[in-house]
N, C-alpha and C positions, 0 to 999 in steps of 0.2 A: 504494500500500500504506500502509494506516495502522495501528497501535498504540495500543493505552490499557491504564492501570493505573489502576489501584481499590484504596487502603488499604484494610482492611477490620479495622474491629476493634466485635466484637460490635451487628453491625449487623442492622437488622428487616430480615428478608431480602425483605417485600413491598416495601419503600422500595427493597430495594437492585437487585429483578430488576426495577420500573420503569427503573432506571436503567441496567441492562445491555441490556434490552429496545430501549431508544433507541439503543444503539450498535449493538447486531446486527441492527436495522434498515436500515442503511450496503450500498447495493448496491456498494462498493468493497471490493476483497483487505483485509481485518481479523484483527487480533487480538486478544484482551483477559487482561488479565492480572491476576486478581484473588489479589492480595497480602493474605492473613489472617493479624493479628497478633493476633488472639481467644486467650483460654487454651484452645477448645477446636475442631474441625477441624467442628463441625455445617454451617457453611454450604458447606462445598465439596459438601452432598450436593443442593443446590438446584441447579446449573448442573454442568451435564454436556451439554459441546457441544465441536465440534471445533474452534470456533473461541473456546473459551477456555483456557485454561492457570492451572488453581488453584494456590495456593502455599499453604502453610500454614507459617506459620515456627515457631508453636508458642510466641511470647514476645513479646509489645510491646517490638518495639525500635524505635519512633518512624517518623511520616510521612515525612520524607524518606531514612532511611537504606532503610525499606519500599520505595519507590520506585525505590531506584537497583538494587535486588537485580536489576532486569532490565537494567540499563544495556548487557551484554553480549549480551542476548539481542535485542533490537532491533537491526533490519534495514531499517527502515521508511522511508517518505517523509519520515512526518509522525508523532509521537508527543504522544497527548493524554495530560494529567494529569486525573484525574478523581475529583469524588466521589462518595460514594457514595449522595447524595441530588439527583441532579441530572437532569430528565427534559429531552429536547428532539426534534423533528423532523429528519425525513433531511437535507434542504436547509441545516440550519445547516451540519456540515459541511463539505457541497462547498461551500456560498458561504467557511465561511472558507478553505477547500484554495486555491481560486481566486483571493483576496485575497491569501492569504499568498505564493502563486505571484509575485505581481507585484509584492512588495517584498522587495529585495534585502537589505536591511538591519535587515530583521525577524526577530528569532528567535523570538517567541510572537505569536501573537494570541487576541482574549478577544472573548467578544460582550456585547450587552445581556442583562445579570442580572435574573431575576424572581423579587420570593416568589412563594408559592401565591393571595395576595390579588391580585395582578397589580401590586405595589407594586416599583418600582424599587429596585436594590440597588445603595448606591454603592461599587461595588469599585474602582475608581480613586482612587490615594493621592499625594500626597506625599511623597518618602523622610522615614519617620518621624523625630521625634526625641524627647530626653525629653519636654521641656515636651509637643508633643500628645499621648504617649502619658499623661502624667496631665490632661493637659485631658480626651478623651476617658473617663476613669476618674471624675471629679468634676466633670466637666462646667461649667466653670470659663468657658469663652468659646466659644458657640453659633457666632459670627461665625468664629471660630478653625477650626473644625470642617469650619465650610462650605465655607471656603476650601482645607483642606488635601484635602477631597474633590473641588473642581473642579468642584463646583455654581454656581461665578461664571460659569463660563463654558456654551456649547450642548453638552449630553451629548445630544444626539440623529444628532453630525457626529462621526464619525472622529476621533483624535489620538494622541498618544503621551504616556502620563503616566511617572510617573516609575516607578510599582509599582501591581498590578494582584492584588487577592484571588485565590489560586491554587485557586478550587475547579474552575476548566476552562481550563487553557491550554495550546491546539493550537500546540506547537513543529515544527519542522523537526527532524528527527530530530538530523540531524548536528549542528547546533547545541546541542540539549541534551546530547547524548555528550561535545559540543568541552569543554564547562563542568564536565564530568564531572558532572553532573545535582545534586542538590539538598547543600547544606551537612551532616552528618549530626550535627553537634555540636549541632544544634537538636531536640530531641525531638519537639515540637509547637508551633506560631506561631512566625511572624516569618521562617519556611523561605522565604515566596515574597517577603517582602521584601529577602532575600536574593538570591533567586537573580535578581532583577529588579538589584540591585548588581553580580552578577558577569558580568549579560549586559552593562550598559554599561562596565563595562570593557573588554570588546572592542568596542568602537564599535559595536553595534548595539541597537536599538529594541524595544519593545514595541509592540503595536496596539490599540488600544479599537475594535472593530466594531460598531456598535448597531444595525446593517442588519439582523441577525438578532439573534433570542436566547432564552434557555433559562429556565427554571426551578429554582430552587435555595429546599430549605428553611432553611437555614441556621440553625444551632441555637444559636451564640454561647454555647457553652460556659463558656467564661471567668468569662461575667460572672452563673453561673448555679452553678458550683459551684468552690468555695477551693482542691481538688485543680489543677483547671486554670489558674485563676489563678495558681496558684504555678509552672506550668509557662511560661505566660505571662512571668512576671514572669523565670526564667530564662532565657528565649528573650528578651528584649528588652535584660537585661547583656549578652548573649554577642554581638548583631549590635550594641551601641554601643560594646563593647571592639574588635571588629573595626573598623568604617567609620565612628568617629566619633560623638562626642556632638552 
């Protein structure tokens, strides 16, 4: 049995039912849980299926606290976090079902990330800190970059990085309930480099899989409009007052 949820906030709903489409493709026991924080309820009239479950909260109260609204309602194996722009094949799943079966000490795993160009997306991080968070922003040291992405090393073999872009990570259910699921003091950004901190606090691992992998448009909001940046920029005091500068 597996689970997903899907923020949802004013999203193209052709973008979003590709991306639903991929999951109800899963010949496994599913459910899907599409959490809308839009000001207004239009997209719950697009998906009307037994095997989803619309929410409509009626108020942007951020991706992570979005997320955990279902922390009670999950029952599942395995529970994906998911967004809402992200297409992929039946087979990614069970191959990672299958992987993640067989490591004891993993509580998420992620596959290889693709744009639409077929261009690699380096979602494997280093726990952030200030200095890369404004290198990255002024682009200050190329070298600095590469390094904290983990491009020194073969991204085409298995590992465990430190923090992992949270636009697809297949948890073991129980595992993400144990952590009580996402931080909710973070509005937007910096949520999954969070919660990748509070899994290693319990001695266990993330997984990088590149054996399979998906497609993600990813829209880098941030660095696109001031609104988000400044969301950004609070979400990045809040996880260094927490875990360290």
């Amino acid at each position: 049995m597996i689970t997903a949820s899907i923020v949802l906030y004013k999203e193209n709903s052709e973008t979003l039912k590709k991306t639903v489409d991929s999951f109800l493709k899963l010949s496994i026991k599913k459910k899907l849980y599409l959490i809308d924080n839009s000001p207004t309820n239009n997209l719950g009239t697009h998906f009307k299926n037994a095997e989803i479950e619309y929410i409509f909260v009626g108020k942007n109260i951020g991706f992570g606290k979005a997320h955990n609204l279902i922390l009670d309602k999950i029952n599942s194996d395995f529970h994906l976090i998911l967004n809402p722009d992200v297409v992929f094949l039946s087979n990614v799943i069970t191959s990672l079902i299958n992987k993640l079966r067989g490591e004891e000490n993993v509580s998420f795993i992620t596959p290889k990330v693709m744009y639409p160009n077929t261009k690699l997306q380096y979602v494997c991080r280093k726990h952030p800190t200030i200095l890369d968070l404004i290198n990255r922003k002024l682009k200050i040291s190329k070298n600095k970059t590469l390094t904290n992405e983990y491009r020194n090393q073969d991204l085409t073999k298995s590992f465990y990085p430190n923090f992992i872009h949270g636009c697809f990570m297949l948890f073991k259910t129980t595992d993400f309930k144990e952590i009580k699921g996402f931080d909710e003091r973070y509005f937007l950004y910096m949520e999954d480099a969070d919660i990748c901190r509070k899994i290693e606090v319990t001695n266990k691992k993330i997984l990088y899989f590149p054996e399979v992998e998906i497609t993600h448009q990813h829209q880098k909001g941030s660095s696109k409009r001031i609104k988000l940046f400044f969301y950004h920029l609070s979400s990045a005091i809040k996880y260094f007052l927490k875990w360290g500068f």
